[in-house]
Structure formats: C-alpha cells, structure tokens
LUMBA-411697 format. One record per residue (C-alpha): x, y, z. Coordinates in pm, 1 decimal. Example, Ala and Ser with C-alpha at 12.3 -4.5 7.8 and 13.67 -1.06 7.14 Angstrom:
% LUMBA-411697
NODE_1230.0_-450.0_780.0 .
NODE_1367.0_-106.0_714.0 .
% end
This chain:
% LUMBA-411697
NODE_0.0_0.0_0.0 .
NODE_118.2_332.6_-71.5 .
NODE_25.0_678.7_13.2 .
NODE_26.9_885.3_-294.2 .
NODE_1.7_1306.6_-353.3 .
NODE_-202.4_1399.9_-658.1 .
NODE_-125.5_1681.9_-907.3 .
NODE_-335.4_1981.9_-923.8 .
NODE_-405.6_2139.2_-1296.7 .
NODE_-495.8_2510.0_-1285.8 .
NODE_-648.4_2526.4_-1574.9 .
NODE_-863.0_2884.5_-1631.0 .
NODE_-1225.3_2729.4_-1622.1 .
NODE_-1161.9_2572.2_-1297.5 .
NODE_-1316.0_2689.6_-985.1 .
NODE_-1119.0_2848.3_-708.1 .
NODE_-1299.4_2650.8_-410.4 .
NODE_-1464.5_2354.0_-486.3 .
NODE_-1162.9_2068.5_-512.8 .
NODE_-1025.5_2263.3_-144.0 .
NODE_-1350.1_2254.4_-1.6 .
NODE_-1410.0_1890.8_-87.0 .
NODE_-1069.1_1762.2_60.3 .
NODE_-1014.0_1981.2_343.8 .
NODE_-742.7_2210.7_218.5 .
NODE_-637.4_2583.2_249.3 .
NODE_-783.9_2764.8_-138.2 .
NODE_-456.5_2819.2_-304.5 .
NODE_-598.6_3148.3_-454.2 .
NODE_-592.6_3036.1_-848.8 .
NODE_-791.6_2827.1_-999.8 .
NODE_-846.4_2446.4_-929.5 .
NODE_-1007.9_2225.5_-1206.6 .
NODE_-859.5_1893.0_-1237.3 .
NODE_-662.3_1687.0_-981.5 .
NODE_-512.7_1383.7_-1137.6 .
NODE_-489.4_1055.0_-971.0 .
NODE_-297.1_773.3_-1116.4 .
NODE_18.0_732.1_-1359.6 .
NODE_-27.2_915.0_-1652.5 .
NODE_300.9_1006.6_-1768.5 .
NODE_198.1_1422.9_-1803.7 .
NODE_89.0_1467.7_-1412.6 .
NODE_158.0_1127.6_-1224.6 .
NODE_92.5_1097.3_-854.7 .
NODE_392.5_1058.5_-648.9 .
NODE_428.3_720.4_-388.3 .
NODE_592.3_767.6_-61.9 .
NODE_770.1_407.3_-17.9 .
NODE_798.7_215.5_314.5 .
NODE_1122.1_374.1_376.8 .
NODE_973.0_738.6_341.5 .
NODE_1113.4_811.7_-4.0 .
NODE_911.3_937.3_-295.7 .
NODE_856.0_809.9_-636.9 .
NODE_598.7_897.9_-961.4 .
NODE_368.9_637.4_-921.4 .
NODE_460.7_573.4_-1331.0 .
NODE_826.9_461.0_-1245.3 .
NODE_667.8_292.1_-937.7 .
NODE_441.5_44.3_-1192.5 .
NODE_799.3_36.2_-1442.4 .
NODE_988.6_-134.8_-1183.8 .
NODE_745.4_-440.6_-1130.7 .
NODE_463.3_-393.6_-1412.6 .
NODE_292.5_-782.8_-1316.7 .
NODE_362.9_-736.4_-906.8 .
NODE_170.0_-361.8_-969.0 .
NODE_-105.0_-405.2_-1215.9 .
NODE_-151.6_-773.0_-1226.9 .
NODE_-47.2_-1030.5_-1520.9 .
NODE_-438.8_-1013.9_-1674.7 .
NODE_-371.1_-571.9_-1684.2 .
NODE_-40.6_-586.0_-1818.7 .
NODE_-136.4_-823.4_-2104.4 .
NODE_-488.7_-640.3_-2161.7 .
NODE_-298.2_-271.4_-2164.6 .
NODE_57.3_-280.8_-2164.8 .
NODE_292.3_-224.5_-1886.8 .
NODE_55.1_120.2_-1758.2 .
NODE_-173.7_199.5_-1562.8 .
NODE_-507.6_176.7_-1785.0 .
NODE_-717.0_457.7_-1552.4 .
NODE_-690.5_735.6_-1479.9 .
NODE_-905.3_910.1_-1193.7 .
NODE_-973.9_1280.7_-1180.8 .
NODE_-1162.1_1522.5_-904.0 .
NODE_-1280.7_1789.4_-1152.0 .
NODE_-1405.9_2120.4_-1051.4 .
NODE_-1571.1_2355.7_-1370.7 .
NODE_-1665.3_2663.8_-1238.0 .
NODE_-1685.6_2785.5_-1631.8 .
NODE_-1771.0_2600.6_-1926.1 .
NODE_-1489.2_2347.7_-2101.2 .
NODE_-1419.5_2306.8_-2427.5 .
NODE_-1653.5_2159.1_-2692.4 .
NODE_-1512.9_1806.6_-2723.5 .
NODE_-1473.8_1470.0_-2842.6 .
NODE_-1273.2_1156.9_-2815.1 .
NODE_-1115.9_927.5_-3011.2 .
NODE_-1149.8_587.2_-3113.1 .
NODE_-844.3_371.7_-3000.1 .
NODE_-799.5_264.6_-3379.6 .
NODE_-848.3_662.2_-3435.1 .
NODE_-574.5_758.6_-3166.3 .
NODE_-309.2_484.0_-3266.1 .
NODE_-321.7_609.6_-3637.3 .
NODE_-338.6_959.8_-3562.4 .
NODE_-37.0_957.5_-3290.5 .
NODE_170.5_813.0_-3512.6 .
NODE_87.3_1033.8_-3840.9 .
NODE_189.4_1344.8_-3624.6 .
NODE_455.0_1157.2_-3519.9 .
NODE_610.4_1117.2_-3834.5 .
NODE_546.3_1447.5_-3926.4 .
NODE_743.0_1587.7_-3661.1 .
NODE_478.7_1707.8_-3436.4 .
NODE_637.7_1807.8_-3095.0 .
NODE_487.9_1635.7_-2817.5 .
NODE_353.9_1955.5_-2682.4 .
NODE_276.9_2138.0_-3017.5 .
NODE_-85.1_2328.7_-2974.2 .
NODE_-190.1_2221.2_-3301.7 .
NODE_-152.7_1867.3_-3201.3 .
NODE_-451.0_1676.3_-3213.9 .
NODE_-281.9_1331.2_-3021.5 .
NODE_-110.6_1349.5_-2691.0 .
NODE_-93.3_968.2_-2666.8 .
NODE_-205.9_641.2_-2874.2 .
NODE_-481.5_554.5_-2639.6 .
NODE_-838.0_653.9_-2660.3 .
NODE_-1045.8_792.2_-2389.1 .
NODE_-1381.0_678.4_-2269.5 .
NODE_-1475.0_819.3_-1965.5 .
NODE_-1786.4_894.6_-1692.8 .
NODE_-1842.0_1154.3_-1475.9 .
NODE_-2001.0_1134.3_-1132.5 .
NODE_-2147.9_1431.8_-1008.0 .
NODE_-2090.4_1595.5_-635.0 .
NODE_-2260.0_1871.6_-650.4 .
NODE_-2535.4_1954.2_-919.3 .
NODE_-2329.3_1883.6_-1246.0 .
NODE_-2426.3_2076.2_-1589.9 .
NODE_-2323.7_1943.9_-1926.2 .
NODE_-2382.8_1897.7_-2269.8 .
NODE_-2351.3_1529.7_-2375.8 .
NODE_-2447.5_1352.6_-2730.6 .
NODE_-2669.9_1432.1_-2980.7 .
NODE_-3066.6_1490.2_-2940.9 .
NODE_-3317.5_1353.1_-3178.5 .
NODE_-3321.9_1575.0_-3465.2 .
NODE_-3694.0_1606.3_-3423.0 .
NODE_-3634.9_1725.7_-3047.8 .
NODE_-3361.3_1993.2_-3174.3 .
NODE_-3636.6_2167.4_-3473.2 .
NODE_-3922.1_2206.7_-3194.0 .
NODE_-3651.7_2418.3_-3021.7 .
NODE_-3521.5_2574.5_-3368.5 .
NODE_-3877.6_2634.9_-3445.6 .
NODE_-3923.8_2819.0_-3098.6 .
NODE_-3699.6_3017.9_-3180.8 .
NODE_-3741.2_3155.8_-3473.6 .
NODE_-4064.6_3265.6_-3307.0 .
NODE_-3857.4_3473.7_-3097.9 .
NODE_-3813.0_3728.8_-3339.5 .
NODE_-4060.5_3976.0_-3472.1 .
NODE_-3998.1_4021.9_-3873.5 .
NODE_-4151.7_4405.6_-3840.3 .
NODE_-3807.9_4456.6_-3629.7 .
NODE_-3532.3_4193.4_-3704.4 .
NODE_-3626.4_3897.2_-3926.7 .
NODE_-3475.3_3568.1_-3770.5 .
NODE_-3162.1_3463.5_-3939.8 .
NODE_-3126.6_3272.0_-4265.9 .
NODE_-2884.2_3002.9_-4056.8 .
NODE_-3215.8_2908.1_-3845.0 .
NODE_-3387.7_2789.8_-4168.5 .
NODE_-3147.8_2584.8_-4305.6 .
NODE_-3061.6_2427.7_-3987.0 .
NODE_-3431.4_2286.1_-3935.3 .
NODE_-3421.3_2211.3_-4321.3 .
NODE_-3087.9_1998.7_-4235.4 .
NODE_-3275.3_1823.7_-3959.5 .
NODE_-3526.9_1713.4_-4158.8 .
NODE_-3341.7_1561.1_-4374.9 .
NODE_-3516.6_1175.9_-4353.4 .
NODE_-3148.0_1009.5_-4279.9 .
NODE_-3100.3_1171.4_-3966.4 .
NODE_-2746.0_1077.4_-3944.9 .
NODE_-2696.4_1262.0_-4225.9 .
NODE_-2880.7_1581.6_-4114.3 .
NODE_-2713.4_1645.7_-3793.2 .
NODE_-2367.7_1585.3_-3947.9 .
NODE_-2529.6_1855.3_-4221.8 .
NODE_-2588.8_2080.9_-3933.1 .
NODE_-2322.3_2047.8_-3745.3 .
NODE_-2122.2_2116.3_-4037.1 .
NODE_-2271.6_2424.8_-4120.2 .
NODE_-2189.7_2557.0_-3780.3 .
NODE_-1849.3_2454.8_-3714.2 .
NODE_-1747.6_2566.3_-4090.5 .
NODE_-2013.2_2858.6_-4115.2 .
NODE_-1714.5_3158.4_-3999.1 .
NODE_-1863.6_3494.0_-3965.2 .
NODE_-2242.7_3395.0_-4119.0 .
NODE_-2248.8_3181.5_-3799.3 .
NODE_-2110.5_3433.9_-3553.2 .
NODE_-2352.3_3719.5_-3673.8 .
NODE_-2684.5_3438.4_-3645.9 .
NODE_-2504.6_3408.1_-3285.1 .
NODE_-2506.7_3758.1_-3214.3 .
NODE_-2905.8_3790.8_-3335.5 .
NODE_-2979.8_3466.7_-3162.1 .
NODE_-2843.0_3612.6_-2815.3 .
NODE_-2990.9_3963.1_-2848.9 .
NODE_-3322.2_3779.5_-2940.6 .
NODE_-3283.8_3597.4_-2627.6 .
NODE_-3185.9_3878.4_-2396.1 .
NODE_-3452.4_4109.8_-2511.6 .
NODE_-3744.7_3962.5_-2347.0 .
NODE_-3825.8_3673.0_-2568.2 .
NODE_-4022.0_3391.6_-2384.7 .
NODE_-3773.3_3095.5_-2319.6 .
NODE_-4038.2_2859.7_-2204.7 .
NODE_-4044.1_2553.1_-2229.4 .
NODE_-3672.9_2534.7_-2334.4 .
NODE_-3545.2_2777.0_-2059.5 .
NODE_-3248.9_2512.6_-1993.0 .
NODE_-3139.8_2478.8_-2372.4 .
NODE_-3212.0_2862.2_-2400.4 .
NODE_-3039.8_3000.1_-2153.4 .
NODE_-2727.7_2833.2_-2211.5 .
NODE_-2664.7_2969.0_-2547.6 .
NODE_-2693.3_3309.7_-2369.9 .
NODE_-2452.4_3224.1_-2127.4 .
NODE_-2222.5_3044.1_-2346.5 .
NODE_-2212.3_3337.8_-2575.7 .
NODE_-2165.1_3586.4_-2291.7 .
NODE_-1832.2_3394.7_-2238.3 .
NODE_-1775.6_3255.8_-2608.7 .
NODE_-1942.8_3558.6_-2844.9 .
NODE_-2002.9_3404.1_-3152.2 .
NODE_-1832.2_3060.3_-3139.1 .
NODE_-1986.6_2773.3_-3345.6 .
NODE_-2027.3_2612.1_-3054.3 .
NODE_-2258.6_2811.0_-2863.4 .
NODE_-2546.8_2721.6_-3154.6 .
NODE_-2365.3_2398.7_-3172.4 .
NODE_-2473.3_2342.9_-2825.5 .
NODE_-2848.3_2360.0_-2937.5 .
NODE_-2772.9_1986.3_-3118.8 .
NODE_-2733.6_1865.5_-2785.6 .
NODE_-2878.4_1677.5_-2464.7 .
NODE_-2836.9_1927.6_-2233.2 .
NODE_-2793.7_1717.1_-1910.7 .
NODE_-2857.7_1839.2_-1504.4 .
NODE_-2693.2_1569.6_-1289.0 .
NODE_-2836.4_1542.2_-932.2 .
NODE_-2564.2_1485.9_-698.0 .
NODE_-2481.8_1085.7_-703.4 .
NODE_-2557.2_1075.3_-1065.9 .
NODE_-2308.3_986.0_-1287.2 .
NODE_-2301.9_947.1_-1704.8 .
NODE_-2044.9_771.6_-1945.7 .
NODE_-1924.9_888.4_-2251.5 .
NODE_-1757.8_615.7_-2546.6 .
NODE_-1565.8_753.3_-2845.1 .
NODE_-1727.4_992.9_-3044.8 .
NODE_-1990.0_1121.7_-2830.2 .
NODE_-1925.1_1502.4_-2823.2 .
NODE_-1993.9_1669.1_-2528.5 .
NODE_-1880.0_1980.3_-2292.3 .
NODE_-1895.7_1989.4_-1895.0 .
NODE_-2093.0_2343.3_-1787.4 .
NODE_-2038.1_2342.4_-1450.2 .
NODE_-2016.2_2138.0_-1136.4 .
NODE_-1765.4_1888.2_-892.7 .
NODE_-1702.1_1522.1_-965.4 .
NODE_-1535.8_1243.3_-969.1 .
NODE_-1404.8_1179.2_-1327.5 .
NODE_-1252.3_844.1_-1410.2 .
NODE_-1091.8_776.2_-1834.6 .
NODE_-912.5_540.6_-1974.8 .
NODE_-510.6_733.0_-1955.2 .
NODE_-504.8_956.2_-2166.6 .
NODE_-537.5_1304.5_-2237.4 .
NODE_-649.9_1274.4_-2623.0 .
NODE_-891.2_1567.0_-2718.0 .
NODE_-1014.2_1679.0_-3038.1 .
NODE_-1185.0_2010.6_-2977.4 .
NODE_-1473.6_2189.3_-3158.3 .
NODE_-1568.0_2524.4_-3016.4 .
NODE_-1603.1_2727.2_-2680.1 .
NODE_-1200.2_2730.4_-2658.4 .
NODE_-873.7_2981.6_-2759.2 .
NODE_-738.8_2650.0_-2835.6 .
NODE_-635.4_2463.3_-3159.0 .
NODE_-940.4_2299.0_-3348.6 .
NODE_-883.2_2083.5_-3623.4 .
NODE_-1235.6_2065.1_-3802.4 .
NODE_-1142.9_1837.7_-4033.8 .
NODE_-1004.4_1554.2_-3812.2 .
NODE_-1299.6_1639.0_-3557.0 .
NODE_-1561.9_1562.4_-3862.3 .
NODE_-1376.0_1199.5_-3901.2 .
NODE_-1429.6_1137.7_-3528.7 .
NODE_-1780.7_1264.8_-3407.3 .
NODE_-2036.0_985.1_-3437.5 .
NODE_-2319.8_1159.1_-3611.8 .
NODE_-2647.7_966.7_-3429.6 .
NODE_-2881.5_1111.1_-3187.8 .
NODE_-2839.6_926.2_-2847.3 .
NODE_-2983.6_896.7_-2510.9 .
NODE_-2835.7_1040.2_-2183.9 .
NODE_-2644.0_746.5_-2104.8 .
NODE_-2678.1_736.2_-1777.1 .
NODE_-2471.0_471.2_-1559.2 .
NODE_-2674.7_327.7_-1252.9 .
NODE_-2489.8_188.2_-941.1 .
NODE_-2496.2_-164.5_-886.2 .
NODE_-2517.1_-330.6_-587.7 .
NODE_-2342.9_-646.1_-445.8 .
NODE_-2461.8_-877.9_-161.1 .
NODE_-2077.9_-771.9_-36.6 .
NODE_-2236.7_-389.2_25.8 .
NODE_-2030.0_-262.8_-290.9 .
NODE_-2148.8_30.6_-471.9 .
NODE_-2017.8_17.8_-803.1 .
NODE_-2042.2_225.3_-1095.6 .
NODE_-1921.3_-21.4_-1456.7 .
NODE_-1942.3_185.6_-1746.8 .
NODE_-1885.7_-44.2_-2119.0 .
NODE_-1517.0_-18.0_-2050.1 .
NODE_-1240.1_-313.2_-2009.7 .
NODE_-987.6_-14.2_-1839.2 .
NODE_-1181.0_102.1_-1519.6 .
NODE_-1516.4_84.3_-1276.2 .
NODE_-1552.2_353.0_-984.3 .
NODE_-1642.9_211.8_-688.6 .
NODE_-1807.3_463.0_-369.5 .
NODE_-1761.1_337.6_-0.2 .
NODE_-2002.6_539.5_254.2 .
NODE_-1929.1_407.2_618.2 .
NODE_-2160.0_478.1_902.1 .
NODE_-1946.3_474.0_1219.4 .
NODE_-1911.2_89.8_1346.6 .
NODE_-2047.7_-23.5_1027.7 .
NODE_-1933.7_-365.9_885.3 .
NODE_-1641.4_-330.5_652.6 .
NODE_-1665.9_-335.8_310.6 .
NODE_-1501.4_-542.3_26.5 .
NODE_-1257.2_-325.0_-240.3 .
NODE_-1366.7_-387.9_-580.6 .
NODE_-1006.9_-495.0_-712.9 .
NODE_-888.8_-646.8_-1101.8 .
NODE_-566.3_-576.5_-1082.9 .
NODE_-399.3_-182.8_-924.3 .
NODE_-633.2_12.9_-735.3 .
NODE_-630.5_396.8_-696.3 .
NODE_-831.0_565.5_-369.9 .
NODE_-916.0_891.1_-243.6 .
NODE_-1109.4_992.8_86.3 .
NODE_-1326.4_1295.5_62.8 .
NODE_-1529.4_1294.0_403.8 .
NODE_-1388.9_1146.6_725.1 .
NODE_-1151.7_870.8_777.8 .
NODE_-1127.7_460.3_679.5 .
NODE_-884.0_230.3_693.9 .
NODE_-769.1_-16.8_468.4 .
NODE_-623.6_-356.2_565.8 .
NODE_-511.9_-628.6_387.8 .
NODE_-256.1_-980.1_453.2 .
NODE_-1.6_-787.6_322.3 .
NODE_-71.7_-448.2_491.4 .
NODE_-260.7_-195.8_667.2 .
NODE_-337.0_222.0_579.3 .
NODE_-529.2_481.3_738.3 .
NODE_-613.1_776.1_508.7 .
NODE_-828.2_1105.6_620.9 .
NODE_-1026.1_1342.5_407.0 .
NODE_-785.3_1427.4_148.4 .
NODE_-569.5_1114.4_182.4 .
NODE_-558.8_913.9_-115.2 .
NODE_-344.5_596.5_-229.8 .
NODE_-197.0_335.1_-443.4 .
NODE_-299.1_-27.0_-407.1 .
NODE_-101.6_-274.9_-629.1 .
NODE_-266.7_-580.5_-760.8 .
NODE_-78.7_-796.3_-530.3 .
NODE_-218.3_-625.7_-208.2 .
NODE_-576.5_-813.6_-294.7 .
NODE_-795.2_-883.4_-86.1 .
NODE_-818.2_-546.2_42.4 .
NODE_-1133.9_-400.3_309.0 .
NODE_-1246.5_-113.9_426.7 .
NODE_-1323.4_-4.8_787.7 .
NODE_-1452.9_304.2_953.7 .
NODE_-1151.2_428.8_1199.4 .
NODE_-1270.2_343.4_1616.4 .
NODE_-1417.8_625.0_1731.1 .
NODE_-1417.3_836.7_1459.5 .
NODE_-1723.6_1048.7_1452.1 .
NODE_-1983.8_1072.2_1122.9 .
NODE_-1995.5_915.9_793.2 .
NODE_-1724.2_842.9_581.4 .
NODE_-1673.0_831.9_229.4 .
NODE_-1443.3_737.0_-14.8 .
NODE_-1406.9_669.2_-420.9 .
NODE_-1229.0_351.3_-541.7 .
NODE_-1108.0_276.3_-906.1 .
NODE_-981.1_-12.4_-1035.9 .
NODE_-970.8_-188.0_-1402.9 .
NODE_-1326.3_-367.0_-1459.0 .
NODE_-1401.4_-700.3_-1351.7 .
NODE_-1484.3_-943.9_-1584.9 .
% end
C-alpha cells in the first residue's frame, strides 16, 4: 500500500474553491479544475515508499509492471496503468469536445509523429495512442452537454426560436432555416452531421446568427419551455461571443446531474462539462479533439472523421449493488469501474472492488484499509496506491471516529 500526492491542474475554467472545499485544504488562490490521480506520464501521482522516499507512481508500476497491475492488466494494456481518476471542478464552461477511437488515436499519434509534431505542439490533435472513454459522477449539481438529441427534439426548439423574433423589427436569421431544413433531412445521421457542419465551418455567417440569436434571447423573448437549452446559449455566448459552438450546443442533450448521478461517454460522443464537482474516471489519456467554446487549436477536419453523427440517449450509468455492500459504478469499458464506499461509524467493513492496481481517495472522514499484506489509514484528502498484489483489500470506519465516511475507489473492470 502506498500513500500517494495527486497533481493539481490550474487550468482557467476551474473553480477556485470547490476541489479545497471537498478535501479539506487551504484555497490556493488560483484556480483548481482537475486533480489527477494515477500514472499518466503528463501529471503522475507521487508514492511515498515504506522507507519514506518518494517516487511517480509511473516509475513505481515500471519497476514491477505484473507485481503492480496484475499479469491479466499488463497483457490487456501494456505495462501502464489503464485509468486514470480525476476530481474535476468547472466553475466555467470546457471546451466543446470529443474523443477518439483507439484505432483513431493509434493512427493519428503516429501520423503526427512522423510528421514531426512536438509532443507539446498546440496544433496537435494526439497526446498519446490511447483513446479515452470516460464517466463523470457528479458531487454537486453537475451541468453538461452530452451527445446528440433527436433531430426532431432539436427543430421544436429551432422552431421556438425563430418565433422569438418579430420580422416588423429583425427577421430571424437565414442560418435558423437551413438548420431545421438539415434536420429534416429523412437520414437523420446525415442531417445532424449537415448541421453540425454548417456551424463549425459557417465563420462569420455563424457568428452574426449568434449575435441575433443572443440579443433575441436577452430582449425579453419567452424561453419557455426550453429555458435550460435557451439560456445556455446566452450564457455560453456571454463567455464565447459568436463561437460555433454556442449554436452547436443547441444539437445537444443538455444534461442536469443530481448529486450521485453519474453518465459515461464512449468515443465519439461530443460533449462539454458546464459546470459542477465530480469524480471523473478515463481510460489514460489526455487525447482531445476540440470543436468550439475554446482559444485553443481545433482541427475541423479531423474532428468531422471522429464525431459519431447519431442522436443518443443520456447514457446514464446506474450503481450496482453487491450482496458484499459494494457500490459500483461499470461503465462499457475493459480499463476502469468507480467504486463509492459510505461508512456509518461501526459499520461492517466493506469489500474493495479490485482487477488488478487500485487507486483511492477519501473525501469525508476517515477509513482504513487492511489487507494480509498491509494496513493504511487515510483522512479526508488522503488518497493511495494499491497494487494488484495487495488483494484482498477491506475497508473499515476508523474506532471512534465520529460521522460518515466516504471514499471513491477505481480499479480496471471485472470481468
């Protein structure tokens, strides 16, 4: 068992209180959005050893790839961790985004490459050669736009629109009609990849039909009943004016998670997180193709080749429980399940979840781990390192420790 300290990524959208708050730290005055948990090469955690030294927990797994990850991991994913676990805090929107394929990110990787393509070069589309599914489980209420709607769904709100202009002052834009007529296109496949086209391509005819759309919107026009959908292009225009996707958004689920919820997202699903705190867990890697709401590189024509064009439910991921009191959370992935331990005080321990390594992190009171090989006690905050070879691990509320504790679990997913 090791103790581990996670990296914290100040990235601009990230919210100056939330990830401090949750763990019981001093604000560090910038902004907090993502602390990474695990071994991916960019931001690994560091392992304090037995002997009090420290490691990255990437040259931890090197030394011992089978003892850390398990035989079954290594010859499933290579010699690396296959997770990676996140606490992410958005206090603004992120980028418009989608991910890759792992056919998509082994081909592009090495094209760029070849080419020459510094590893850190902002018009690189491929950080890596591994894709990145991922879920999100929400902490707080959790705001996002995830997958494509119905097409039919998307023209009621297109129609309602249009409605919100009054031809004797400012006719609606042209872009609104041709949007519904791509949507009605009877292969609907074909229409939203028609409208989404004309949006991310449409340059300034696109940011002016922005700039009416908002005005429209801000002027008194009656939102109801799409006050959600609605009011987000206002806002995401307010901080993105005249982006494709702030209209873009309009294509898509727009999704309120309830604390406790949590949703998954395969390849190709394009999405962007609003706002919110979660628990984020991905396959490793940090593989992003981008397609609005960002100063950042966006490469339409590789983001065209890897959005799935097809409307989709909200997939939403339910918890499952086990007769062991396990509360797991097993998206359609082979590289990771989330697992959340609540402990009353006194209460019965509790089985980890564990295929192979196992990364934890404590975000209300304290528990303690024990296994034949070893024993840990981590507090809100504390988080760890569990190698494959430490199974059977359980977890116990500390003696005497007052109120409930809780604590998030990830490991690779059980067959």
């Amino acid at each position: 068992m090791y103790e581990i300290e996670n990296v914290l990524r100040d990235y601009a959208w990230g919210s100056t209180t939330a990830i401090a708050g949750l763990l019981g730290r001093a604000e560090s005055g910038r902004p907090e959005a993502e602390l990474w948990i695990g071994a991916h090469p960019d931001s690994p955690s560091v392992a304090r050893r037995p002997d009090g030294s420290t490691v990255p927990l990437d040259v931890l797994i090197a030394e011992d790839p089978e003892h850390h990850l398990g035989a079954e991991s290594v010859a499933a994913f290579g010699p690396r961790l296959p997770f990676l676990a996140k606490v992410l805090a958005a206090s603004q929107p992120l980028s418009l985004q989608v991910h890759p394929s792992l056919a998509q990110a082994r081909a592009g990787f090495a094209r760029e490459n070849q080419a020459g393509l510094a590893p850190d070069a902002p018009d690189r589309n491929y950080r890596d050669d591994n894709h990145k599914p991922e879920m999100i489980y929400a902490l707080t209420p959790f705001e996002a736009l995830c997958g494509f709607r119905p097409p039919a769904a998307t023209r009621q709100i297109l129609e309602h629109l249009v409605g919100c202009f009054d031809p004797l002052e400012v006719q609606a834009p042209a872009l609104l009609t041709a949007l519904l007529n791509d949507l009605e296109s009877a292969d609907e496949d074909a229409g939203l990849r028609s409208a989404f086209g004309r949006l991310i391509n449409g340059g300034g005819d696109v940011s002016q039909a922005t700039a009416l759309v908002a005005a429209a919107l801000t002027s008194g026009a009656a939102l109801a009943p799409y006050e959600s959908e609605l009011s987000t292009v206002v806002s995401l225009n307010e901080k993105y004016p005249g982006d494709p996707g702030v209209l873009i958004s309009l294509l898509l689920n727009r999704l309120s998670l309830a604390p406790g919820e949590a949703v998954y997202l395969p390849a190709g699903n394009v999405h962007a997180y609003l706002h919110g705190l979660g628990v984020e867990v991905m396959a490793s890697s940090d593989n992003v193709l981008r397609g609005g709401l960002t100063p950042k590189f966006v490469d339409v024509r590789e983001l065209l080749q890897t959005i799935e064009f097809r409307a989709v439910d909200v997939p939403l991921l339910a918890p499952e429980f086990s007769g062991l009191g396990q509360e797991l959370y097993r998206p359609p992935f082979r590289e990771f399940q989330l697992q959340r331990i609540e402990l009353a005080p006194g209460a019965a321990p509790v089985p980890l979840a564990q295929s192979g390594a196992v990364v934890v992190i404590v975000v209300e009171g304290a528990v303690y781990f024990d296994s034949p090989k070893g024993d840990l006690q981590l507090a809100r905050g504390g988080s760890a390192f569990f190698a494959a070879s430490e199974a059977p691990v359980n977890v116990h509320p500390v003696a005497g420790a007052d109120g409930t504790a809780v604590a998030f679990a990830v490991t690779t997913a059980a067959d």
